[in-house]
C-alpha positions as CSV (number, residue, x, y, z in Angstrom):
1,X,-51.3,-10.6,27.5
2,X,-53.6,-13.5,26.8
3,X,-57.3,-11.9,26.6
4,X,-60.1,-14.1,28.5
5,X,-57.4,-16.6,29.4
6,X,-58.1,-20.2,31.6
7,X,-56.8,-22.2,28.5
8,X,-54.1,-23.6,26.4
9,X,-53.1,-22.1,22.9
10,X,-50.7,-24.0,20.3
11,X,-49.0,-22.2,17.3
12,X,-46.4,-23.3,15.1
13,X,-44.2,-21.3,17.8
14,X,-44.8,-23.4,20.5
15,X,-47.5,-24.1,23.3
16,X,-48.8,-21.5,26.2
17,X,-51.1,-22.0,28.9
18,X,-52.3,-19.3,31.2
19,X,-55.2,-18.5,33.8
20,X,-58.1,-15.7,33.9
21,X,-56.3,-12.4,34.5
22,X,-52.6,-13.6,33.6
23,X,-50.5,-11.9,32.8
24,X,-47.2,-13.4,30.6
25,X,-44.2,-11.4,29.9
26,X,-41.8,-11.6,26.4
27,X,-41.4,-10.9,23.0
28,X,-44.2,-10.4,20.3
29,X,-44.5,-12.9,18.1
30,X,-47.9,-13.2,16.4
31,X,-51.1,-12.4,16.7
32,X,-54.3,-14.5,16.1
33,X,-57.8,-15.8,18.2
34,X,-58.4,-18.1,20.5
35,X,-62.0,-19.6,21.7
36,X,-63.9,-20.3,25.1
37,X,-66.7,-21.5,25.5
38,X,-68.0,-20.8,21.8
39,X,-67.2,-16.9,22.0
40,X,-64.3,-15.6,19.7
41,X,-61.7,-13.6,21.9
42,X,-58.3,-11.8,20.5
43,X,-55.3,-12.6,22.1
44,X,-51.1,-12.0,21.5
45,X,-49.0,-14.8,21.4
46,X,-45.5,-14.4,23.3
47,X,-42.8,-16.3,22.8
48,X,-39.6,-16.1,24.5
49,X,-36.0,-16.2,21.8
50,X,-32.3,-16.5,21.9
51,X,-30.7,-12.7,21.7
52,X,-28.2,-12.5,19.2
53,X,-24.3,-10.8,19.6
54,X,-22.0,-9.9,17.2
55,X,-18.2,-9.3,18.2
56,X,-16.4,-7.4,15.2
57,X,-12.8,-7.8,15.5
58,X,-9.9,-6.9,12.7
59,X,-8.2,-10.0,11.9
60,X,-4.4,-8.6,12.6
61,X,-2.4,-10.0,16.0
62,X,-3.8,-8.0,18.0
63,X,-7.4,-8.9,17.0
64,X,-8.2,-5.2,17.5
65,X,-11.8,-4.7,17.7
66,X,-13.6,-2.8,14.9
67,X,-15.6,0.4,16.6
68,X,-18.4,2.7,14.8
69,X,-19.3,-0.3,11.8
70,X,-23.1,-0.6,11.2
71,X,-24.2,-4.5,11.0
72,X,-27.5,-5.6,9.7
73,X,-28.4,-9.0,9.8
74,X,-31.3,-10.3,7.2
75,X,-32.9,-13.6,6.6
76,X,-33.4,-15.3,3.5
77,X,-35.8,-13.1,2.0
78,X,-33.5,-9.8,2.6
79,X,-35.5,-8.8,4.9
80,X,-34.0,-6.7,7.9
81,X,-34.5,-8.5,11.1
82,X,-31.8,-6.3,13.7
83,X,-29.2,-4.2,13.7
84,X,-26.6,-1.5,15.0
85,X,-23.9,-0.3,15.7
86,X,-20.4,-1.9,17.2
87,X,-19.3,-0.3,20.4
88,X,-15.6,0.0,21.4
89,X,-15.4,-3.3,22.1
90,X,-16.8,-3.7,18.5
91,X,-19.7,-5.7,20.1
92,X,-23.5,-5.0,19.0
93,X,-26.8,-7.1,20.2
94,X,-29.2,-7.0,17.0
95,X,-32.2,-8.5,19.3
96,X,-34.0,-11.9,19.7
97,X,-34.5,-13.8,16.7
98,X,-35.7,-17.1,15.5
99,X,-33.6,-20.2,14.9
100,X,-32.5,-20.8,11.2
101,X,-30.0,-18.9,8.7
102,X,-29.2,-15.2,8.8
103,X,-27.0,-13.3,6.5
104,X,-24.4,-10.7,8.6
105,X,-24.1,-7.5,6.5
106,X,-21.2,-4.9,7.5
107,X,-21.5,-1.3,6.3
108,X,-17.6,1.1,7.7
109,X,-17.1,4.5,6.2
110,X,-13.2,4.6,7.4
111,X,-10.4,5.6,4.8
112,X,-8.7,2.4,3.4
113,X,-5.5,1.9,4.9
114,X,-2.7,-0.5,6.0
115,X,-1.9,-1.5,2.2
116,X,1.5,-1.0,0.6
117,X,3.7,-2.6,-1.7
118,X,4.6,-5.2,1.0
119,X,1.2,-6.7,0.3
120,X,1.7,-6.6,-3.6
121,X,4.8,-8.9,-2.8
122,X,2.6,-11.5,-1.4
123,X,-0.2,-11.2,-3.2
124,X,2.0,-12.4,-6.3
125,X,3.7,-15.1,-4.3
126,X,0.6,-16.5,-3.7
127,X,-0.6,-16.4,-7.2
128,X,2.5,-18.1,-8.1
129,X,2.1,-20.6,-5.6
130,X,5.5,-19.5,-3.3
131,X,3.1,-17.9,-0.3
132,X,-0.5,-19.3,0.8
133,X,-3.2,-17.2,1.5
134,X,-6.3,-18.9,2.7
135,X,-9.8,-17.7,3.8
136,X,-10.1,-14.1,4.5
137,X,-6.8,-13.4,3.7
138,X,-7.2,-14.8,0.1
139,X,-10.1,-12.5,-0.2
140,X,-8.6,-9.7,0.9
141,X,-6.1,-10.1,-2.1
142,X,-8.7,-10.7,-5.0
143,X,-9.4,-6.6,-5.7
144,X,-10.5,-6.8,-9.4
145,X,-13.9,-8.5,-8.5
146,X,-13.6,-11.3,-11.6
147,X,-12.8,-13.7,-8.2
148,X,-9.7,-15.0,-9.6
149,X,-6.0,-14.1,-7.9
150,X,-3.2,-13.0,-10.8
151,X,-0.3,-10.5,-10.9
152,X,-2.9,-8.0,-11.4
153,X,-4.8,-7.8,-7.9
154,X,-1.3,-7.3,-7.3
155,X,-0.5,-4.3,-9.8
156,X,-4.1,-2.6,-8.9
157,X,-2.8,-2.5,-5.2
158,X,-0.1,-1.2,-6.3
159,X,-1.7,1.6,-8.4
160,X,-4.1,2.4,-5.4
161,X,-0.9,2.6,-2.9
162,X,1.1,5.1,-5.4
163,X,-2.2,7.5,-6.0
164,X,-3.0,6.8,-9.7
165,X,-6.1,4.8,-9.0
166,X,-8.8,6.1,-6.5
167,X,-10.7,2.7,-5.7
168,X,-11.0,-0.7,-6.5
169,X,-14.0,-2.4,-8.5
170,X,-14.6,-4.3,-5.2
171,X,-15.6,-3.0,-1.9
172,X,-12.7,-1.9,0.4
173,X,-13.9,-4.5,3.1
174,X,-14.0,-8.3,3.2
175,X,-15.4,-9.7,6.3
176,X,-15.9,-13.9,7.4
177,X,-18.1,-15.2,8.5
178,X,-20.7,-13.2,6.4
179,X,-23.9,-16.1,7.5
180,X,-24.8,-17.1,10.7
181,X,-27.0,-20.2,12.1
182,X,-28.9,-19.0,15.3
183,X,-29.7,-22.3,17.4
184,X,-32.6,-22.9,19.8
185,X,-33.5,-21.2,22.8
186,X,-32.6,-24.6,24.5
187,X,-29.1,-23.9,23.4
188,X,-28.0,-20.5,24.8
189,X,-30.2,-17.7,25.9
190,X,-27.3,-15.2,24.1
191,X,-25.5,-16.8,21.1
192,X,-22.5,-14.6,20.4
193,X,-20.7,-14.9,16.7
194,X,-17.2,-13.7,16.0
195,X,-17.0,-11.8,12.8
196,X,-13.5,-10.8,11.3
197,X,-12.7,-8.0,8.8
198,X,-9.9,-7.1,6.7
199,X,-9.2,-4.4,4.0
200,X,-9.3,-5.3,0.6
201,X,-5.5,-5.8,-0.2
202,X,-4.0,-6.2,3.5
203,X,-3.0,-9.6,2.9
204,X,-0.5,-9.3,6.1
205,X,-3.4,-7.9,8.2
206,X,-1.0,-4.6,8.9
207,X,-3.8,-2.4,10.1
208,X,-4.3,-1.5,13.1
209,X,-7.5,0.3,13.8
210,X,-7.2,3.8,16.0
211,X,-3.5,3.5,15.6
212,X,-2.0,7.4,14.6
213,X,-0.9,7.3,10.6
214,X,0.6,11.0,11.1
215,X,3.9,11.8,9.2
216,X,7.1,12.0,10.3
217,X,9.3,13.8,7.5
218,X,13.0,13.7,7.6
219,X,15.5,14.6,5.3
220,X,17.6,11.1,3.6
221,X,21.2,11.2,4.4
222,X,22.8,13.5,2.3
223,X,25.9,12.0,0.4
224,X,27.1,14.7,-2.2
225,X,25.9,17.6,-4.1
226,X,24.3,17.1,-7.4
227,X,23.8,20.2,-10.2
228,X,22.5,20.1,-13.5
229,X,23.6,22.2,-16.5
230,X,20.0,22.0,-18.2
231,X,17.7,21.5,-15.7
232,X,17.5,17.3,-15.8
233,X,18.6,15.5,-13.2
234,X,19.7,11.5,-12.3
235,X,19.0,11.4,-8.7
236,X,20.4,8.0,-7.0
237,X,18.0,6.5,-3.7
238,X,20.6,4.4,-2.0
239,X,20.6,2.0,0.7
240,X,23.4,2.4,3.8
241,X,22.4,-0.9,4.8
242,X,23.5,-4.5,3.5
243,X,19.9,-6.0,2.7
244,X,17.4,-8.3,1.3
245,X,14.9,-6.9,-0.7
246,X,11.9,-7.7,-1.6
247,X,9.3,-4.6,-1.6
248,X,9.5,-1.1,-1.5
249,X,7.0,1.8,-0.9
250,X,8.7,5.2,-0.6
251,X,6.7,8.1,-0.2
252,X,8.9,11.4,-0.5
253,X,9.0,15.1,-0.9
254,X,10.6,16.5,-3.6
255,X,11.9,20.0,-3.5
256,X,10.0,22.5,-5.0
257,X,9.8,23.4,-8.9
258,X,10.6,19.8,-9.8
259,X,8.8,17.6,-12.5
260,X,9.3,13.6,-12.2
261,X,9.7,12.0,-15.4
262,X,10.5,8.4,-15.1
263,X,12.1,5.8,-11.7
264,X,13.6,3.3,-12.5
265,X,14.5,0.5,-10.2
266,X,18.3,-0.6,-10.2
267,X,18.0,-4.5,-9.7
268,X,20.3,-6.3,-12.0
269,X,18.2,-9.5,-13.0
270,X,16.2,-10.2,-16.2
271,X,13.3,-10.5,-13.2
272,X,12.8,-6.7,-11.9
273,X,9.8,-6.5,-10.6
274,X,7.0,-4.1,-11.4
275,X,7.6,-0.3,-10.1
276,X,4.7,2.0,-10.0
277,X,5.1,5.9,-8.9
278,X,2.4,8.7,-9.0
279,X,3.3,12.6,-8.1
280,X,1.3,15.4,-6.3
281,X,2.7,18.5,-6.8
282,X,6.2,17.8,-4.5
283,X,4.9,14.7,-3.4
284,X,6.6,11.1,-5.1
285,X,4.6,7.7,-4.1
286,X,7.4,4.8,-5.8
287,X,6.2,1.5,-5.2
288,X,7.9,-1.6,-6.2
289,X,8.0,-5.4,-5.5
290,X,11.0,-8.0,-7.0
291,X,10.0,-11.5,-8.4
292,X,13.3,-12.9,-6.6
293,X,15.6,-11.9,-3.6
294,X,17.5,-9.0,-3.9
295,X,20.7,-9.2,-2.2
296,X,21.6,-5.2,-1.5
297,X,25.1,-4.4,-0.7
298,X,25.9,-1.4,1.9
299,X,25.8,1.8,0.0
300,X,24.3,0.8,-3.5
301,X,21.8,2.7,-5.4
302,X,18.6,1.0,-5.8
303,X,16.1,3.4,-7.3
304,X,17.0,6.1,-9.4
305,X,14.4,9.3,-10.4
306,X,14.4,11.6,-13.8
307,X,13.2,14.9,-12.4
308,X,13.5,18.3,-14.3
309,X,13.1,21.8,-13.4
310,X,15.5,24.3,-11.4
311,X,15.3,23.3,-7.5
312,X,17.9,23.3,-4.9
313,X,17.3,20.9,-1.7
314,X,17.2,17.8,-0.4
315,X,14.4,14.9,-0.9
316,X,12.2,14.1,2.2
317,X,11.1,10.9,3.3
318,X,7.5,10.4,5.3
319,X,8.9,7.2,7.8
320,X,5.4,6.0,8.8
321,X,4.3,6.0,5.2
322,X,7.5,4.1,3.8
323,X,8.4,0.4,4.2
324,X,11.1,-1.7,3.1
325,X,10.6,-5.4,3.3
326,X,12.3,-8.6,2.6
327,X,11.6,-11.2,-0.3
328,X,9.2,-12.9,1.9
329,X,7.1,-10.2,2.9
330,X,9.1,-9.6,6.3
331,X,9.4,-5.6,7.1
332,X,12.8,-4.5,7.9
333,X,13.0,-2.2,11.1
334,X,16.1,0.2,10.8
335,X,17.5,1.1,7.3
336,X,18.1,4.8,5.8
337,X,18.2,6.0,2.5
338,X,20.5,8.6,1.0
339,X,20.7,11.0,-2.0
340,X,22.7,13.9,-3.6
341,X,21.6,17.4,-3.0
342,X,20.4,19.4,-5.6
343,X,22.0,22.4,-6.5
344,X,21.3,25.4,-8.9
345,X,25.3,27.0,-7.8
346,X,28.4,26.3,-9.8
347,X,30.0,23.6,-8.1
348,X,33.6,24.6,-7.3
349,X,36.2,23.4,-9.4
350,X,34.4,21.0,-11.0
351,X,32.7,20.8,-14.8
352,X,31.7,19.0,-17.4
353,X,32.0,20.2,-21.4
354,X,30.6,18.4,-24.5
355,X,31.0,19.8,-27.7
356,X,29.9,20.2,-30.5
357,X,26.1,19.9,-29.4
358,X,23.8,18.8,-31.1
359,X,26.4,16.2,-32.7
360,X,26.9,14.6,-35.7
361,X,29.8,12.1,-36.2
362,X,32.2,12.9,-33.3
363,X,31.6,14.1,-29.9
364,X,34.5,15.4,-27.4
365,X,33.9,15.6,-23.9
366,X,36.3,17.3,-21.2
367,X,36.3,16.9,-17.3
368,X,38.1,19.7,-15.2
369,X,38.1,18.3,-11.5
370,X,40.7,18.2,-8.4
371,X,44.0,16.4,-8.4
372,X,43.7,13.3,-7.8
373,X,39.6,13.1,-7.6
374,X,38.0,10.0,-9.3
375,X,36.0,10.9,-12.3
376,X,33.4,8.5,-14.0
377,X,31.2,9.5,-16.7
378,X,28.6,7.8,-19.0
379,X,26.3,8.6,-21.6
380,X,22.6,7.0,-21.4
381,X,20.1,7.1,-24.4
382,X,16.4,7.9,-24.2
383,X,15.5,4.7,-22.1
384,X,18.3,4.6,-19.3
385,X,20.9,2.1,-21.6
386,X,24.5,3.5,-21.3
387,X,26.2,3.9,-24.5
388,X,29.4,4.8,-23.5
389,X,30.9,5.2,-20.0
390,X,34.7,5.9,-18.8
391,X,36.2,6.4,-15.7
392,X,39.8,7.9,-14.7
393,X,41.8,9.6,-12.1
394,X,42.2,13.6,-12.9
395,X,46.1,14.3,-13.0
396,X,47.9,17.2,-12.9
397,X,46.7,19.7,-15.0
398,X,43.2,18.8,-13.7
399,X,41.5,17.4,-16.7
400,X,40.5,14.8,-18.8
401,X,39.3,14.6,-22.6
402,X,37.4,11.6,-24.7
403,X,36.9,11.8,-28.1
404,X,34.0,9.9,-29.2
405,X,32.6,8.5,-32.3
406,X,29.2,9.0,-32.6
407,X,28.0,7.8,-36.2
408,X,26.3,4.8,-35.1
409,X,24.2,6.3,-32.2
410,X,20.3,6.8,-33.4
411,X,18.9,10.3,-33.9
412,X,17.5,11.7,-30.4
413,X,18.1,13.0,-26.9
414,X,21.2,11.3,-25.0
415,X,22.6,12.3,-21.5
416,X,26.3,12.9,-20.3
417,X,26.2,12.9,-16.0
418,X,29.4,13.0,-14.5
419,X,30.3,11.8,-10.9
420,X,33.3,13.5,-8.9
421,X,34.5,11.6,-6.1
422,X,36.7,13.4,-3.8
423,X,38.0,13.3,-0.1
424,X,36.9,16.0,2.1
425,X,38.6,16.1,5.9
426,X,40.5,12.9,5.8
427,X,38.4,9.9,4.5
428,X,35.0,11.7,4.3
429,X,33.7,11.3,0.7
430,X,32.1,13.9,-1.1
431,X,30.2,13.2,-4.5
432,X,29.3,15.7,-6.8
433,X,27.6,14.9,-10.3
434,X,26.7,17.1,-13.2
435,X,24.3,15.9,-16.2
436,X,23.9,17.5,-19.2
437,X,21.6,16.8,-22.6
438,X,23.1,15.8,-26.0
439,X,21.3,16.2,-29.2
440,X,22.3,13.8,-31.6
441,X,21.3,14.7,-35.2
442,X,20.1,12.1,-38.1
């Protein structure tokens, strides 16, 4: 209110004229003093402003809006002129404000998600220039804050996906457009802006907010029986599907008592992609991306894990936490994954003798299987090269005998595994594999 009033008063806000006793509604603005008639009198400038509106919205397909996220907005001096907090609509008024430039600031305290090793995938295609990511989506990919894209955003992601790395040197969020320009009242008397958001490293905007992450275990198909003389095993992860791919991120449960010590990733190609895994007590995170298209027939093995310790069981795979996906990013639907089951029990009528161990010059190895089973054997040195592999049909006496000359082979740990391939009820195969260590002596 105006005090004394009956005159005109001009501010760099604008002009207002009132009479004796008027009254004028709207939003503080200034104080100062006006004069009548030679006397000094206080009065309160009001000036009416456009209300500002943000909308906060995930930048995925479904443009799901972003609940519970504080957002401040400052001018040009950091000083806080409004803010609060997004409804479910993820929409929040931060009050009226003069025209000119504000900065939007976002502050969400929910647990990164929607990242995997899909996201790795393109986030090296588009530093090798194969994928484009533009805008938010190209910031979303640069994680190691030195604002330039390389195959290592892409192996940090993968890192923080597996376990092994608990953040990133960035923030987890990236939002656009972070500045706003509020217009004249003349303009709109509510000036709404759309603000997007992504997590860092969701490059194909696969979050969806409120959405339920909970597990769903199931055992892989089970496709032999697998026992170990010494407590190491060579566990095969194979595909049942024909398919093309281009990213993995397998998170599993391994039976109890077992240690993992190495995966390896079965693509034949000079360009295998990076593989990352991480374990938490019987919990395996393997993630992997190719540098080319991997052209999967039905059946093959495609990863393979070292794991040591006594354990009978099957491996368990979390469904909503894995994701297989093509060599352009594109994540397949309906595949399934098998393995052998791990055994601590003598497997019947099959077995698998090396002697004499540790070895010098001269190794002999003898199969005893079934009739007619197919047996294939090969021996691998410390880092997964075969040395030696052989592979026959067991005849009638039910075993088979190599004798092999071991002078050349370097001083160190090797392994002998053993597949058995038989027929169970008709056509059904049944695998079962035995491994066991070799010592070979300088």
């Amino acid at each position: 209110m105006v005090a004394g009033g009956g005159h005109t008063s001009s501010s760099q806000f604008g002009t207002l004229s009132v009479t004796l006793g008027e009254t004028v509604a709207g939003d503080y603005i200034g104080a100062g003093t006006s004069s009548r008639a030679g006397i000094q009198q206080p009065f309160e400038l009001l000036n009416f402003l456009p209300v500002v509106k943000v909308q906060l919205r995930y930048k995925n397909t479904q443009s799901s809006a972003l609940a519970g996220v504080v957002v401040q907005l400052k001018d040009s001096l950091n000083r806080l002129i409004g803010s609060g907090v997004t409804d479910a609509q993820g929409e929040v008024p931060l009050g009226s404000v003069r025209e000119g430039s504000y900065a939007l600031q976002f502050q969400d305290n929910r647990a990164w998600a929607g990242v995997n090793g899909t996201d790795a995938l393109l986030i090296n295609r588009a530093y090798v220039g194969t994928m484009p990511l533009a805008g938010l989506f190209a910031q979303a990919a640069e994680v190691s804050g030195n604002r330039l894209l390389n195959s290592a955003d892409a192996m940090l992601v993968m890192r923080r996906v597996a376990g092994s790395l608990n953040g990133f040197a960035t923030s987890d969020w990236r939002y656009l457009p972070d500045q706003v320009q509020v217009q004249p009242l003349a303009v709109a008397s509510v000036q709404t802006f759309l603000s997007e958001g992504l997590f860092a490293g969701d490059v194909n905007a696969s979050y969806v907010p409120g959405a339920s992450q909970r597990a769903a275990w199931s055992n892989l198909h089970e496709n032999g029986v697998m026992r170990s003389k010494d407590s190491e095993y060579t566990l095969p992860l194979s595909l049942l599907q024909a398919t093309d791919l281009g990213a993995a991120t397998l998170s599993l449960d391994l039976p109890a008592g077992l240690e993992v010590t190495g995966v390896r990733c079965l693509q034949k190609t000079d360009q295998e992609g990076p593989l990352v895994y991480h374990q938490e007590g019987q919990r395996l995170q393997v993630i992997w991306y190719g540098y080319e298209s991997w052209e999967v027939k039905a059946g093959d093995p495609v990863f393979e894990l070292k794991v040591k310790g006594v354990a009978n069981g099957m491996v368990r795979l979390d469904q909503t936490a894995s994701e297989l996906a093509d060599s352009w990013g594109a994540a397949h639907q309906d595949w399934t994954m098998s393995t052998l089951r791990l055994s601590e029990q003598p497997l019947p009528s099959w077995s698998l003798v090396a002697y004499p161990n540790p070895v010098g010059d001269r190794l002999q190895i003898q199969a005893h299987g079934q009739v007619g089973d197919l047996s294939e054997l090969w021996v691998t040195d410390a880092t997964g090269r075969r040395v030696w592999s052989a592979s026959e049909v067991i005849g009638g006496d039910g075993m088979f005998q190599w004798n092999l000359e071991t002078a050349a082979w370097a001083a160190g740990v090797y392994h002998l595994e053993s597949t058995f391939k038989s027929a169970i009820e008709g056509l059904a195969p049944l695998t079962h594999r035995e491994m066991l260590s070799i010592v070979k002596m300088p």
